[in-house]
PANU-948729 format. One record per residue (C-alpha): residue number from 1; x, y, z; residue in three letters. Coordinates in steps of 0.05 Angstrom, whole numbers. Each point is the difference from the previous one (the first is absolute). Layout:
<rs>
<n:NUM&xx:X&yy:Y&zz:Z&res:ala>
...
</rs>
This chain:
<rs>
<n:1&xx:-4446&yy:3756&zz:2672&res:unk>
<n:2&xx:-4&yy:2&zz:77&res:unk>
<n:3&xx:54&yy:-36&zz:41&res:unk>
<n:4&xx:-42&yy:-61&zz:20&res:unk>
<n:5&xx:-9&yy:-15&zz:-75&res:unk>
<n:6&xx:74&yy:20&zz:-16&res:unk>
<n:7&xx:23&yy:-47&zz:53&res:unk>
<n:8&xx:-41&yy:-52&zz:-36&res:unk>
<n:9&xx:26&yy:8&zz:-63&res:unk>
<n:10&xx:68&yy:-2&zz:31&res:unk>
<n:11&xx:-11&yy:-65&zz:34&res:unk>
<n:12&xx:-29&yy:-29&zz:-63&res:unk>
<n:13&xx:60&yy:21&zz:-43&res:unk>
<n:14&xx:41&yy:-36&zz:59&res:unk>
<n:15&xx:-30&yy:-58&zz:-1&res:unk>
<n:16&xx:23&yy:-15&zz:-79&res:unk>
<n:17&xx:-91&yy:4&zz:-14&res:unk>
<n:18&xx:-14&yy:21&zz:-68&res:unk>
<n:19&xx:-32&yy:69&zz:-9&res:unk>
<n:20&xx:-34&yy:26&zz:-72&res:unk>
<n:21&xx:5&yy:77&zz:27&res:unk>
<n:22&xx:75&yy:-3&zz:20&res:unk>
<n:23&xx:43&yy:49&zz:-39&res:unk>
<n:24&xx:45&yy:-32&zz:-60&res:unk>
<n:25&xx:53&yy:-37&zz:9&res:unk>
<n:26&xx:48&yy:-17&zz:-54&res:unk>
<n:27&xx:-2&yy:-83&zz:-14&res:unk>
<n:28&xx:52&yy:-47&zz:22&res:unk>
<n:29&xx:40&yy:-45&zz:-39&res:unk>
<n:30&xx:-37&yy:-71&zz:21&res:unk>
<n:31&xx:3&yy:-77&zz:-28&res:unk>
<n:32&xx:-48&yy:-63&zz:9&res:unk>
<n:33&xx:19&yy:-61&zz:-25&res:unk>
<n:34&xx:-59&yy:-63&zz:-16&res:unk>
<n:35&xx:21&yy:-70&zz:-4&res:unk>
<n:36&xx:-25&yy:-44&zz:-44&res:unk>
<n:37&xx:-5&yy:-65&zz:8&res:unk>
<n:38&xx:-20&yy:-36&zz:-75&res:unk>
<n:39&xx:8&yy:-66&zz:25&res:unk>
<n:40&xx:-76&yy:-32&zz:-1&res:unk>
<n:41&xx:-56&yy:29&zz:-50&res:unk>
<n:42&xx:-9&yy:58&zz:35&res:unk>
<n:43&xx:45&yy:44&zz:17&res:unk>
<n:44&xx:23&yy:22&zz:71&res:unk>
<n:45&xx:25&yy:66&zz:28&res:unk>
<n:46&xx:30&yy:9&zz:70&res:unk>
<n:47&xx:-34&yy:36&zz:55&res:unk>
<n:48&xx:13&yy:24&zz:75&res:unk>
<n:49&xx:-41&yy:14&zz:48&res:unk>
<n:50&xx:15&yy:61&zz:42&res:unk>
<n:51&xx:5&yy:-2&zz:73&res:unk>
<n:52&xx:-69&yy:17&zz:31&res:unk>
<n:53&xx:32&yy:59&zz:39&res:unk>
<n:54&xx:43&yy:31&zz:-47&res:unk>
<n:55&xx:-35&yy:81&zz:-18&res:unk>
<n:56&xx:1&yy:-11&zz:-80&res:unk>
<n:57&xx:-48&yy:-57&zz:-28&res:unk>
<n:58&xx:-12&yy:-40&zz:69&res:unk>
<n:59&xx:-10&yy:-82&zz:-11&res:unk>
<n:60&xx:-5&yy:18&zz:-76&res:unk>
<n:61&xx:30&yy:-41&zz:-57&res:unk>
<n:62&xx:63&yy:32&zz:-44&res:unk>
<n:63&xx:58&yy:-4&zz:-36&res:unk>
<n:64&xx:73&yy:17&zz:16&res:unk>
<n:65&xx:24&yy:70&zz:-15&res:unk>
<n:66&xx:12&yy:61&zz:34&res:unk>
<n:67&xx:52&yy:64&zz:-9&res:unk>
<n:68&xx:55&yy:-1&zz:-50&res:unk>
<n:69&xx:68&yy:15&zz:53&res:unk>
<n:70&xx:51&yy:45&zz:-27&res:unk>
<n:71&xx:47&yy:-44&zz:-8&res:unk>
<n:72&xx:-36&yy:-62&zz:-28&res:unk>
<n:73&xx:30&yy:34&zz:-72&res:unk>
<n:74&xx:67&yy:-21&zz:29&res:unk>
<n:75&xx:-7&yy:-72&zz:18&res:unk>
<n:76&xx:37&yy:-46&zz:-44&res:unk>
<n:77&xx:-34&yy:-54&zz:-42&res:unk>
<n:78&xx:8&yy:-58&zz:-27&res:unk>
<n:79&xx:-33&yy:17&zz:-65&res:unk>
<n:80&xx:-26&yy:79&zz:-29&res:unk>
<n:81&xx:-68&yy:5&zz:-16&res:unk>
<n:82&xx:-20&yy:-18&zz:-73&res:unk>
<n:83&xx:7&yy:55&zz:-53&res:unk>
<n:84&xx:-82&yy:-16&zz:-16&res:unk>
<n:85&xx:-15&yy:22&zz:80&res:unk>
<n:86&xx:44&yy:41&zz:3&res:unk>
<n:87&xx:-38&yy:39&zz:-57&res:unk>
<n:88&xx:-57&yy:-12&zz:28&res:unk>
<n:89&xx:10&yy:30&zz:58&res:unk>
<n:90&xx:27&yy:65&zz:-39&res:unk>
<n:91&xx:-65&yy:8&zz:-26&res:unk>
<n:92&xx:-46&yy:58&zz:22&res:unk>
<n:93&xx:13&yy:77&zz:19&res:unk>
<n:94&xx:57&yy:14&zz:19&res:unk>
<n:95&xx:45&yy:-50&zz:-26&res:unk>
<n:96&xx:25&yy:-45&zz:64&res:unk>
<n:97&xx:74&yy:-15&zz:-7&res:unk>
<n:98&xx:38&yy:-70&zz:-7&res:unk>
<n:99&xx:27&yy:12&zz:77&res:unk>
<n:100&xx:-71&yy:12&zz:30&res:unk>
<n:101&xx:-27&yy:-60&zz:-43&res:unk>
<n:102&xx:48&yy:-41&zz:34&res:unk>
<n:103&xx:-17&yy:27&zz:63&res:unk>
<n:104&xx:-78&yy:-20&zz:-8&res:unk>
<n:105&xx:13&yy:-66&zz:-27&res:unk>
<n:106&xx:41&yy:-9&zz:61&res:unk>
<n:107&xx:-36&yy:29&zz:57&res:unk>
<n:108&xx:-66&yy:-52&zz:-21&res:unk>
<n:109&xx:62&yy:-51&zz:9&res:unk>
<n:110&xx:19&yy:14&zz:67&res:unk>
<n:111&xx:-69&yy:22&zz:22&res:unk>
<n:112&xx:-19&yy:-74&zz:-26&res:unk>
<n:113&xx:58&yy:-24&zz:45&res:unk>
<n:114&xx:-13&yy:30&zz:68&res:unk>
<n:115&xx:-68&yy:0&zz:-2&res:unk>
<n:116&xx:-24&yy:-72&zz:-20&res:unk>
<n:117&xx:87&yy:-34&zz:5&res:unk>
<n:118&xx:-4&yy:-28&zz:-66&res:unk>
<n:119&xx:57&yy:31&zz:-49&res:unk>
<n:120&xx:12&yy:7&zz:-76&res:unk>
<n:121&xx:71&yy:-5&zz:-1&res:unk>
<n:122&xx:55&yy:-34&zz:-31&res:unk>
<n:123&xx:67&yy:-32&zz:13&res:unk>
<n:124&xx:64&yy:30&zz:3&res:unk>
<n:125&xx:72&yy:-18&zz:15&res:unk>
<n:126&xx:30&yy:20&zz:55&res:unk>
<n:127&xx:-45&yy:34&zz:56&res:unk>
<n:128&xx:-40&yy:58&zz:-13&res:unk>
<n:129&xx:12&yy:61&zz:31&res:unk>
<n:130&xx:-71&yy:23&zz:23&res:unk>
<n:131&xx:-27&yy:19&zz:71&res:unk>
<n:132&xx:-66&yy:34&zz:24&res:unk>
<n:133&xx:-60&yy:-29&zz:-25&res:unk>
<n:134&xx:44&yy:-44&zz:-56&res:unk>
<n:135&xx:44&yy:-43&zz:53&res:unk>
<n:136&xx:-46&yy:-55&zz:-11&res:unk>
<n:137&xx:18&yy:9&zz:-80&res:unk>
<n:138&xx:73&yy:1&zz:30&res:unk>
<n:139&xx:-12&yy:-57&zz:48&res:unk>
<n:140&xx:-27&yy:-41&zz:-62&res:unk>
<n:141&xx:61&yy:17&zz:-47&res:unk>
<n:142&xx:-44&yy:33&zz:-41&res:unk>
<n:143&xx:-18&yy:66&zz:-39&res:unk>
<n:144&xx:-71&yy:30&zz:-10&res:unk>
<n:145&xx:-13&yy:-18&zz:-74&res:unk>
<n:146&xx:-53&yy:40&zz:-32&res:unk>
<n:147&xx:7&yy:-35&zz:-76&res:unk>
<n:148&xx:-69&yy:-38&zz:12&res:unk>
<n:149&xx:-30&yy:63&zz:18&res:unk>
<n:150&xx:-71&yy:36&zz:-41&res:unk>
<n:151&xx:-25&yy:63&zz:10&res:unk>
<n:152&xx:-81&yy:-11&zz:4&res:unk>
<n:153&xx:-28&yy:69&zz:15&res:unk>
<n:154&xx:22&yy:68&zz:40&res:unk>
<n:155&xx:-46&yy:31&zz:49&res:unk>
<n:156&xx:9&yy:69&zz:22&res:unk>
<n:157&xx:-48&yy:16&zz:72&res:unk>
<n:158&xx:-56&yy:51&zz:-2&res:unk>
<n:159&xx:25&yy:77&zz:25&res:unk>
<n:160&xx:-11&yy:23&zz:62&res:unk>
<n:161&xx:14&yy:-73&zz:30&res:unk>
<n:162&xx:46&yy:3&zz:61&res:unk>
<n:163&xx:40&yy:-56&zz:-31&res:unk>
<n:164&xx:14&yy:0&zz:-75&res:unk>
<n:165&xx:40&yy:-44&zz:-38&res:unk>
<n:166&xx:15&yy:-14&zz:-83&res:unk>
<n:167&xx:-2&yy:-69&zz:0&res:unk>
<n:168&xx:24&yy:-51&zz:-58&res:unk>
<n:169&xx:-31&yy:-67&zz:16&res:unk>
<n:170&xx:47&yy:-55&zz:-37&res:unk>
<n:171&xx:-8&yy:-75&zz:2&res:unk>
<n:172&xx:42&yy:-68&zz:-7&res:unk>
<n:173&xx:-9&yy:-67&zz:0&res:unk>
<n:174&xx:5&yy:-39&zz:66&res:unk>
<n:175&xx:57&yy:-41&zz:-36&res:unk>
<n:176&xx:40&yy:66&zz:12&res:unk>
<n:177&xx:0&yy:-11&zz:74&res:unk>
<n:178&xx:65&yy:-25&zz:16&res:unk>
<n:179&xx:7&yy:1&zz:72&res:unk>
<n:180&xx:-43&yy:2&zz:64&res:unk>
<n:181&xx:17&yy:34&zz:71&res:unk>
<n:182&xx:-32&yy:-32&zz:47&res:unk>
<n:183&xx:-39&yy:35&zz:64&res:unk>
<n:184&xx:-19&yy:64&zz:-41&res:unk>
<n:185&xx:-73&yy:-16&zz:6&res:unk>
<n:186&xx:-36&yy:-17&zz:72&res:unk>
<n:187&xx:-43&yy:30&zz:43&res:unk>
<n:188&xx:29&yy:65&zz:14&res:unk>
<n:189&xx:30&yy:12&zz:-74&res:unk>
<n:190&xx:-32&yy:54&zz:-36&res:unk>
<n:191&xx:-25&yy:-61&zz:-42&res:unk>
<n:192&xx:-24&yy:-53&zz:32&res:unk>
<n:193&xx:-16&yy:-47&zz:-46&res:unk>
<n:194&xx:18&yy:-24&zz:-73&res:unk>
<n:195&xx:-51&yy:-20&zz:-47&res:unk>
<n:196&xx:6&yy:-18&zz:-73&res:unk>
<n:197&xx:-83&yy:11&zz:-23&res:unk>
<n:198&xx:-24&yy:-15&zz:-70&res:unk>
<n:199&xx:-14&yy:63&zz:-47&res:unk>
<n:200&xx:-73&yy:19&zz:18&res:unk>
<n:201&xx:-4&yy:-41&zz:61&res:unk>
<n:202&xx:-32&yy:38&zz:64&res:unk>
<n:203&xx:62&yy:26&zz:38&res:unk>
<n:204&xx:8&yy:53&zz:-59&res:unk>
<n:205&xx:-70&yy:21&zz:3&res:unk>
<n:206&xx:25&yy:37&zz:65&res:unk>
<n:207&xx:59&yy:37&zz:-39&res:unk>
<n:208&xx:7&yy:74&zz:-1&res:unk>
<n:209&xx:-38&yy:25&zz:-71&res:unk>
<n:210&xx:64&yy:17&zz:-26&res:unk>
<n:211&xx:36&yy:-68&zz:14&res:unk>
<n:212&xx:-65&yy:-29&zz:-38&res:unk>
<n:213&xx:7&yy:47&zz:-53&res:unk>
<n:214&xx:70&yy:-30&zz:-9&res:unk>
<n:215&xx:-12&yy:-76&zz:14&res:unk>
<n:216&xx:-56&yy:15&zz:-62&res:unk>
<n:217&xx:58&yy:21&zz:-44&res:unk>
<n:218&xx:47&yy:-62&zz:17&res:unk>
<n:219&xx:-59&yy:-48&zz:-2&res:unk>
<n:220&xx:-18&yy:23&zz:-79&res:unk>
<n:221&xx:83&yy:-4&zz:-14&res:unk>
<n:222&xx:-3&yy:-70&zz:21&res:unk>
<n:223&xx:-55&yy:-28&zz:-35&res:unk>
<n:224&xx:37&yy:21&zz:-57&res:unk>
<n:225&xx:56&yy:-42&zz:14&res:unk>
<n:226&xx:78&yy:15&zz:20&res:unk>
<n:227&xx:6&yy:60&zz:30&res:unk>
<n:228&xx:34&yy:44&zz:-50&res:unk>
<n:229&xx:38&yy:69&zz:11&res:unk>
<n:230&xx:-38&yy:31&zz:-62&res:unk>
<n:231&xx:-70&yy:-1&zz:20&res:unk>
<n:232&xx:-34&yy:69&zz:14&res:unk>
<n:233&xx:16&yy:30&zz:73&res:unk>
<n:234&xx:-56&yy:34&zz:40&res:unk>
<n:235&xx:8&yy:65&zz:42&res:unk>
<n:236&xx:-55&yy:8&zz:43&res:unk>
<n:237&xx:-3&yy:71&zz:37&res:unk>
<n:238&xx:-57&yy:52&zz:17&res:unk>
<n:239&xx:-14&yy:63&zz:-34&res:unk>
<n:240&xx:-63&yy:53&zz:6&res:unk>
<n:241&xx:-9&yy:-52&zz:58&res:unk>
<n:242&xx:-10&yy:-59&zz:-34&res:unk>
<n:243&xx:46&yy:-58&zz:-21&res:unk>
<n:244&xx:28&yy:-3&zz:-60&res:unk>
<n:245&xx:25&yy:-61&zz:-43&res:unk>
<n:246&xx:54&yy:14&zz:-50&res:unk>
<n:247&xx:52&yy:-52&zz:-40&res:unk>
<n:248&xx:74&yy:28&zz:20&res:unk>
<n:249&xx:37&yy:20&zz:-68&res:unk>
</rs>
């Protein structure tokens, strides 16, 4: 590689761009979290739009998530996880622990939180002792609850991707919203607008293949009814370069 292309590749590494040739990196620990809103006769799911100048997915349509933190396993809560999620999340190879199940159900809380200000929490007596990105939880007297939570799908990225991340996607009803910060969304947010769009409506169209791939999953759960914690789990991930679907056990 000469130095004009090595100083390309540098650049595009620091600029957060995808590349397929880059060498592996070991996944992160990531949650999403979809709204539902089952209100009218079609259901609703909430969507952001990202700020047009942001490096990752300019002016394009998402959901809240990002990085599980360290200490996210550590944040007190109002409620544990159910035993059904909870085993749910266990499934697949190797077996993920109760403390790192709690972490993922709550990092897709508090990703929810600061990226779109509306919170799934619960209240408490006396004030809560949280700071960082849960004051608001604090300001609210409330702790994150993650009892409405479902696990929908996990998503591991492609290797050789700059940025890789095993993601569980879970989802709860709007009715779990409990409190709303205002200000967190405007015009130089990382989201800059909130959009509840029917299942199938155009706005998705636009979503990354693997958000699709998910929204497919949650769409087939619902027309079944309730969402229930014993219906069959996908894990989509690539292998001999192509992706794979399998059902978690």
């Amino acid at each position: 590689m000469t130095d004009t292309s090595q100083a390309a590749e540098k650049a595009k590494i620091h600029e957060g761009k995808e590349a397929d040739h880059h060498p592996y990196f070991r996944p992160r620990d990531a949650a999403t979290l979809i709204l539902v809103d089952r209100s009218g006769s079609i259901p609703k799911v909430l969507v952001g739009k990202r700020h047009d100048k942001v490096v990752f997915m300019p002016g394009k349509f998402v959901f809240p998530g990002g990085r599980v933190d360290k200490d996210d396993y550590r944040v007190p809560v109002a409620a544990p996880i159910t035993a059904e999620l909870e085993a749910n999340l266990a499934k697949g190879s190797p077996k993920t622990p109760a403390s790192r199940a709690k972490s993922l159900a709550i990092a897709a809380i508090r990703e929810a939180c600061e990226e779109t200000g509306l919170c799934l929490g619960r209240k408490t007596e006396g004030k809560a002792k949280l700071e960082g990105a849960w004051k608001p939880f604090a300001d609210a007297g409330l702790l994150p609850d993650p009892s409405s939570l479902f696990l929908i799908a996990r998503a591991i990225t492609p290797p050789g991707r700059v940025k890789r991340f095993d993601t569980r996607f879970f989802t709860a009803d709007a009715s779990a919203i409990t409190h709303h910060v205002e200000g967190v969304i405007h015009a130089d947010a990382e989201l800059v607008e909130l959009v509840w769009v029917e299942l199938g409506s155009k706005p998705l169209a636009d979503l990354h293949p693997m958000t699709r791939n998910v929204l497919n999953e949650l769409d087939t759960r619902l027309a079944t009814g309730p969402l229930r914690h014993d219906a069959p789990v996908p894990f989509f991930h690539f292998y001999g370069g192509k992706m794979q679907k399998d059902i978690l056990s």
